[in-house]
ROKE-263463 format. One line per field, with one value per atom (N, C-alpha, C, O): residue number from 1; residue in three letters; chain; atom name; x, y, z. Coordinates in steps of 0.1 Angstrom, whole numbers, plus 5000, padded with zeros to 4 digits. Atoms other than C-alpha are relative to their C-alpha. Layout:
i [NUM, ...]
aa [ALA, ...]
ch [A, ...]
at [CA, ...]
c1 [X, ...]
c2 [Y, ...]
c3 [Z, ...]
***
This chain:
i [1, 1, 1, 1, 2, 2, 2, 2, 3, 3, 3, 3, 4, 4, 4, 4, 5, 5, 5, 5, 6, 6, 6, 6, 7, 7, 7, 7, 8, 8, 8, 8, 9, 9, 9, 9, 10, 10, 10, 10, 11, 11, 11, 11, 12, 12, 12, 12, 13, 13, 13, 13, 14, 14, 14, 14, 15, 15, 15, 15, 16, 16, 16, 16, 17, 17, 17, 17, 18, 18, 18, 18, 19, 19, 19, 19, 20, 20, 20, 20, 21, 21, 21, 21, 22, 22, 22, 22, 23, 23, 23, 23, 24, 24, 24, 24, 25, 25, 25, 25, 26, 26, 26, 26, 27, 27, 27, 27, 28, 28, 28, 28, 29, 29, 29, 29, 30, 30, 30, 30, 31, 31, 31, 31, 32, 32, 32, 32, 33, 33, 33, 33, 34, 34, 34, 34, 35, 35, 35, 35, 36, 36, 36, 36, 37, 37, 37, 37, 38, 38, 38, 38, 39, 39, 39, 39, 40, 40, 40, 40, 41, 41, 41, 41, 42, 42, 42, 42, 43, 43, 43, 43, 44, 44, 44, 44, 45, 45, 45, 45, 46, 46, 46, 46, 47, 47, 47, 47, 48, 48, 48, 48, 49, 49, 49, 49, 50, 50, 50, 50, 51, 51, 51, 51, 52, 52, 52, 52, 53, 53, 53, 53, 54, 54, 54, 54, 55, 55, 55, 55, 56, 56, 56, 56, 57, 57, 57, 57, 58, 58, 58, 58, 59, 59, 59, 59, 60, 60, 60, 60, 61, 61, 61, 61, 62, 62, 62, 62, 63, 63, 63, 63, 64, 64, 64, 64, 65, 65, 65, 65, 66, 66, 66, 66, 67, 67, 67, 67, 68, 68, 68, 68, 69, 69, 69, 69, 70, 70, 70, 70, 71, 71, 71, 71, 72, 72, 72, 72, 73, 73, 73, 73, 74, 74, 74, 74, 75, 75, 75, 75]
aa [UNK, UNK, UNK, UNK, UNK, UNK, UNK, UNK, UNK, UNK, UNK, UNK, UNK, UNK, UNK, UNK, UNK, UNK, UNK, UNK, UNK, UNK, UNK, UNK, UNK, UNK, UNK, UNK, UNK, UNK, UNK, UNK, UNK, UNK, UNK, UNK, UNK, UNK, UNK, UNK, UNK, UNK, UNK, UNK, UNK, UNK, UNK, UNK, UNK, UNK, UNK, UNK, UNK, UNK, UNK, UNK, UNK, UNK, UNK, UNK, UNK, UNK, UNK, UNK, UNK, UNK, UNK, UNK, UNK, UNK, UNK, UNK, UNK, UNK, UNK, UNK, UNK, UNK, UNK, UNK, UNK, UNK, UNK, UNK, UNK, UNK, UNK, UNK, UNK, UNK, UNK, UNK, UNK, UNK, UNK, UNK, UNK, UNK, UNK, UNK, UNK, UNK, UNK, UNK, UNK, UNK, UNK, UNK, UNK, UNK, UNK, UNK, UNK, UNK, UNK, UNK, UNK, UNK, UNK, UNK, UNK, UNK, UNK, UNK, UNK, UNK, UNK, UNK, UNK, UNK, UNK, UNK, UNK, UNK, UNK, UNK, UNK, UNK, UNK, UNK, UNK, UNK, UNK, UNK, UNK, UNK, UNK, UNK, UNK, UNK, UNK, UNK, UNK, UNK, UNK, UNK, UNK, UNK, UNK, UNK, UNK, UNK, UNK, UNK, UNK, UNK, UNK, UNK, UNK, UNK, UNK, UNK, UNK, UNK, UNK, UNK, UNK, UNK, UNK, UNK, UNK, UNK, UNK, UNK, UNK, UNK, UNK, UNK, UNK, UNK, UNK, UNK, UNK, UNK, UNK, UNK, UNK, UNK, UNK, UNK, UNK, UNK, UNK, UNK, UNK, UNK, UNK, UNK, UNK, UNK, UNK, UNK, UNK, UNK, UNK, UNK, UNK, UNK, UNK, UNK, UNK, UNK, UNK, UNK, UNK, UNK, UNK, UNK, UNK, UNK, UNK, UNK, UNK, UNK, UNK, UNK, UNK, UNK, UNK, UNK, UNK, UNK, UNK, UNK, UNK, UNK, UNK, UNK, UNK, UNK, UNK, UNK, UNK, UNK, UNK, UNK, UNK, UNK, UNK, UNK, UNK, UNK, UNK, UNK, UNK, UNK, UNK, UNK, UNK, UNK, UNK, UNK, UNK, UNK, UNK, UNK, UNK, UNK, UNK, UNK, UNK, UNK, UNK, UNK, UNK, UNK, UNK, UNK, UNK, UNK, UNK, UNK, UNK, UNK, UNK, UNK, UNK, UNK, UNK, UNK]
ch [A, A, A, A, A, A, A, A, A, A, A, A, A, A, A, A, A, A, A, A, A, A, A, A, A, A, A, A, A, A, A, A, A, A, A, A, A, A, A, A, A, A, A, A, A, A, A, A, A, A, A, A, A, A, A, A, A, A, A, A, A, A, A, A, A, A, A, A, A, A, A, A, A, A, A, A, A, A, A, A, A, A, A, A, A, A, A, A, A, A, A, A, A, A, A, A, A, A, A, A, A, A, A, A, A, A, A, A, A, A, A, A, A, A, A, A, A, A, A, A, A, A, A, A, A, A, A, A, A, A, A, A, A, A, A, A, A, A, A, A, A, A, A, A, A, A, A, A, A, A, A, A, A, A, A, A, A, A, A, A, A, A, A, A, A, A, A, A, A, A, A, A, A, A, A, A, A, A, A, A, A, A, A, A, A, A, A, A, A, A, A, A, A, A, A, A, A, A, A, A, A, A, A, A, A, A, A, A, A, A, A, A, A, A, A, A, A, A, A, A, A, A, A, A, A, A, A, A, A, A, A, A, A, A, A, A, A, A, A, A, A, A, A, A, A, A, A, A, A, A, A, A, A, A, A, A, A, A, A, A, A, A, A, A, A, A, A, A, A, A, A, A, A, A, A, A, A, A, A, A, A, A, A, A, A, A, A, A, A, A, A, A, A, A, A, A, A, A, A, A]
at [N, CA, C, O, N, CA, C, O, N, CA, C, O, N, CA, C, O, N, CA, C, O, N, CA, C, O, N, CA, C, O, N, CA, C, O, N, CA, C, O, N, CA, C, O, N, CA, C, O, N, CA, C, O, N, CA, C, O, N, CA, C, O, N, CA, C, O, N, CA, C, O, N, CA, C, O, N, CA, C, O, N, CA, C, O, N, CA, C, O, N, CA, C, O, N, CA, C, O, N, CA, C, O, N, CA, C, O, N, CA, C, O, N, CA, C, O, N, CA, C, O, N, CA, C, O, N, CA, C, O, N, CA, C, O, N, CA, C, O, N, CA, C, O, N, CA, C, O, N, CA, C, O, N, CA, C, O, N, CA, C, O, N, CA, C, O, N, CA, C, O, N, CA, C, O, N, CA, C, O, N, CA, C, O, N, CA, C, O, N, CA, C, O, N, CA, C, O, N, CA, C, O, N, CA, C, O, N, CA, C, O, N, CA, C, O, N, CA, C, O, N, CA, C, O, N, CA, C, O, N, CA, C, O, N, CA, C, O, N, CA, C, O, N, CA, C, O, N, CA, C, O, N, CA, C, O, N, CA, C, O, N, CA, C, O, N, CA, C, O, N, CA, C, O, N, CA, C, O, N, CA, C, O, N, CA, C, O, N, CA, C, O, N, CA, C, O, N, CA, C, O, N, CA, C, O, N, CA, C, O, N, CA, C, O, N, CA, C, O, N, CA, C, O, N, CA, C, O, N, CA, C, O, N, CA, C, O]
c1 [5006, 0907, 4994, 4989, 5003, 0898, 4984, 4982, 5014, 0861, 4996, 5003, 4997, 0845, 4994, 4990, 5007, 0833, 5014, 5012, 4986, 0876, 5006, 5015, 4995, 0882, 4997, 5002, 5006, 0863, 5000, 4992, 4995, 0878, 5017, 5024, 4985, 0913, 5002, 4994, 4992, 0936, 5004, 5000, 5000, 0948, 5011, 5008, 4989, 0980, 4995, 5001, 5004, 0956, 4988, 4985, 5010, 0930, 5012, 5007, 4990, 0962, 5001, 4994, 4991, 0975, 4985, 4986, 5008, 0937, 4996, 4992, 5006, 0928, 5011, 5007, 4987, 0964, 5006, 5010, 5001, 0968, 5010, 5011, 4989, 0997, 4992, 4982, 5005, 0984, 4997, 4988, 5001, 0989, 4987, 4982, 5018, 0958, 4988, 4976, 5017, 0932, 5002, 4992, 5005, 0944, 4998, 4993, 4999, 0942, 4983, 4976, 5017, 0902, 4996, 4988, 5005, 0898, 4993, 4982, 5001, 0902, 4992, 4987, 5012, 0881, 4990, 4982, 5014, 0851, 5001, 4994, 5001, 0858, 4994, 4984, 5000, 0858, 4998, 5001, 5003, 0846, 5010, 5016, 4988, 0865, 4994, 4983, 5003, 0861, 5014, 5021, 4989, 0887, 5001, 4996, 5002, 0893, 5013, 5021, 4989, 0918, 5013, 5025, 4990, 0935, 5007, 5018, 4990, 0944, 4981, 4971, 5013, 0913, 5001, 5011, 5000, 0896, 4990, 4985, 5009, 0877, 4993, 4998, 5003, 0850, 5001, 5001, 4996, 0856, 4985, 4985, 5013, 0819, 4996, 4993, 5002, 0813, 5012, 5007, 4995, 0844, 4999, 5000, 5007, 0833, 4987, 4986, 5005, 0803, 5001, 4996, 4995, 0814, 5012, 5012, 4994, 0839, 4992, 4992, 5010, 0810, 4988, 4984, 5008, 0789, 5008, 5002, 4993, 0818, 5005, 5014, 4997, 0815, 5000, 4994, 5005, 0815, 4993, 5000, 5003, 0797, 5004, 5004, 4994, 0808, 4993, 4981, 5003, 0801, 4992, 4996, 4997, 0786, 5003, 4999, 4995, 0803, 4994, 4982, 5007, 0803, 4988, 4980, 5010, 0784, 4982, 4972, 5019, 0753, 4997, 4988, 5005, 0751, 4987, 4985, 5013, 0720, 5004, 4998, 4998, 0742, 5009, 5007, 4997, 0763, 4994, 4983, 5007, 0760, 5009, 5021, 4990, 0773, 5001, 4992, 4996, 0789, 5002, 5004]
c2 [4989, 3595, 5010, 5006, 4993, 3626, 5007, 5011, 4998, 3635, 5015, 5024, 4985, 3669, 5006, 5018, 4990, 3675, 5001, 5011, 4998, 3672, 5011, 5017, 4990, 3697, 5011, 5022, 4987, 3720, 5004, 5010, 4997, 3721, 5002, 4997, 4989, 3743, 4995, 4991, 5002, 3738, 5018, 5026, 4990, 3770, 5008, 5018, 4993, 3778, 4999, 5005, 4995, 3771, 5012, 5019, 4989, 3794, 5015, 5025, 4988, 3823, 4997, 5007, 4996, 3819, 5001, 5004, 4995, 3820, 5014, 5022, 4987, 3850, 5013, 5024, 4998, 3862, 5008, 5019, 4994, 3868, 4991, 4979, 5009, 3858, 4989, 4995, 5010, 3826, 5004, 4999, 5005, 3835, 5020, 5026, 4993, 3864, 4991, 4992, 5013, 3838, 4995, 4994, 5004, 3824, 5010, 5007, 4989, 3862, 5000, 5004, 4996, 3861, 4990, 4994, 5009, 3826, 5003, 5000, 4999, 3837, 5013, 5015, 4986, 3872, 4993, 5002, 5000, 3853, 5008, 5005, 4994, 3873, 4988, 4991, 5005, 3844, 4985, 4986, 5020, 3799, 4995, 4997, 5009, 3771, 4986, 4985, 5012, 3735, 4990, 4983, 5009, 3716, 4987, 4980, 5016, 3681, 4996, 4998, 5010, 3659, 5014, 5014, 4992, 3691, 5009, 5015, 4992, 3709, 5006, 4999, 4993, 3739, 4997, 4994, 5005, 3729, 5014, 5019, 4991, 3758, 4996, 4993, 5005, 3752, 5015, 5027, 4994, 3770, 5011, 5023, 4993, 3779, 5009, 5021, 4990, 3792, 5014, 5026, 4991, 3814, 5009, 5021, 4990, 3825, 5011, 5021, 4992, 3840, 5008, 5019, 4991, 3853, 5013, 5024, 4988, 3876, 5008, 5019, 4994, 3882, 5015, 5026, 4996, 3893, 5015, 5024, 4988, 3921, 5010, 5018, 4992, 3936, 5019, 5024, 4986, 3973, 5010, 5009, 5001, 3987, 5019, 5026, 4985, 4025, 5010, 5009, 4988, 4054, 5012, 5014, 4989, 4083, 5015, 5020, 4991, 4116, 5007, 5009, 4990, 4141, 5009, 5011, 4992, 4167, 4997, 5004, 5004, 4141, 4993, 4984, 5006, 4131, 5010, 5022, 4991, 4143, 5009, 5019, 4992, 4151, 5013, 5022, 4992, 4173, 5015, 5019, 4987, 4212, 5007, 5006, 4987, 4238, 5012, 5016, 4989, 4267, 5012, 5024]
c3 [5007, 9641, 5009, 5019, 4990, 9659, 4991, 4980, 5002, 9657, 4999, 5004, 4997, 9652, 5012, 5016, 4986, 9682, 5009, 5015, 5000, 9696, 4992, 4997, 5007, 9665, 5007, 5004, 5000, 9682, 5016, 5023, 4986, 9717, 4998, 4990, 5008, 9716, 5018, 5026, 4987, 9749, 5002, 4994, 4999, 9764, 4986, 4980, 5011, 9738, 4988, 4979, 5013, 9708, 5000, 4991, 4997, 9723, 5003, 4998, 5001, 9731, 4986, 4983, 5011, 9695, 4986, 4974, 5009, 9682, 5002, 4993, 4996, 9700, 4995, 4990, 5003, 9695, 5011, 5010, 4990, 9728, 5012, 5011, 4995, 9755, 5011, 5016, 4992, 9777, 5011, 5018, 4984, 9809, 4998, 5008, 4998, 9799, 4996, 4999, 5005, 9788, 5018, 5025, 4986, 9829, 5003, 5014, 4993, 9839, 4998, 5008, 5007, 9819, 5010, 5019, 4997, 9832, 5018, 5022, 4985, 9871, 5004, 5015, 4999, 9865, 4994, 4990, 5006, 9849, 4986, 4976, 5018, 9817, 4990, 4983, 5012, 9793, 5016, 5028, 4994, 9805, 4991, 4981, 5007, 9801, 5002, 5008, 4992, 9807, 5006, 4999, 4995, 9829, 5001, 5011, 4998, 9821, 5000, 4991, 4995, 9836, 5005, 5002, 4999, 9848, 4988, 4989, 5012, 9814, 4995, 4995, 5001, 9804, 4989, 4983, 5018, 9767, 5000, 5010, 5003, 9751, 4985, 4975, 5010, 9730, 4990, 4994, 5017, 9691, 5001, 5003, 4998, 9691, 5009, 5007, 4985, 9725, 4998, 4998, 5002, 9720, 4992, 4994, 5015, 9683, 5004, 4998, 5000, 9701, 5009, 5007, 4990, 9730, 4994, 4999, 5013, 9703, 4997, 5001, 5003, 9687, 5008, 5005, 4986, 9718, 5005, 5011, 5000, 9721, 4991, 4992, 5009, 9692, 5003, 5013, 4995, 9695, 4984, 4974, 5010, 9669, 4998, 5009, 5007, 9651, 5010, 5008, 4999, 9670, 4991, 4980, 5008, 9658, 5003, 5014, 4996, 9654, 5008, 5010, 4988, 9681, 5002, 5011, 5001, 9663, 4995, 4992, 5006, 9652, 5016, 5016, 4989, 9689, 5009, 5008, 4990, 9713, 5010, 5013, 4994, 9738, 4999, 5006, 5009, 9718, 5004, 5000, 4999, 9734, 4990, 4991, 5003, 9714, 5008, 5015, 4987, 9734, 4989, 4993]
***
């Protein structure tokens, strides 16, 4: 029976196909520090959570338009 704390660790190709992203960029993140991992027995696990907020953590949130900005000169 697999426990939930194994539900919640993704290998690299369930971590590319949740992100929706090709594998060998999650090793391109992995080797820039972009994104953590954990290496066990030689194959990277990622945990579900840790990744959920590190998404999170990159949100970008709406702009606002040019002409309600401060820096905004008119000519």
């Amino acid at each position: 029976m697999i426990s939930s704390h194994q539900k919640r660790l993704m290998d690299i190709i369930e971590l590319a196909s949740y992100l929706r992203l090709n594998k060998q960029t999650i090793y391109n993140w992995l080797h820039q520090g972009k994104i953590s991992g954990i290496k066990m027995g030689g194959v990277w696990r990622f945990d579900r959570d840790a990744v959920d907020l590190w998404l999170r953590e990159r949100v970008v949130q709406k702009r606002k338009p040019l002409e309600d900005r401060k820096e905004f000169i008119r000519r």
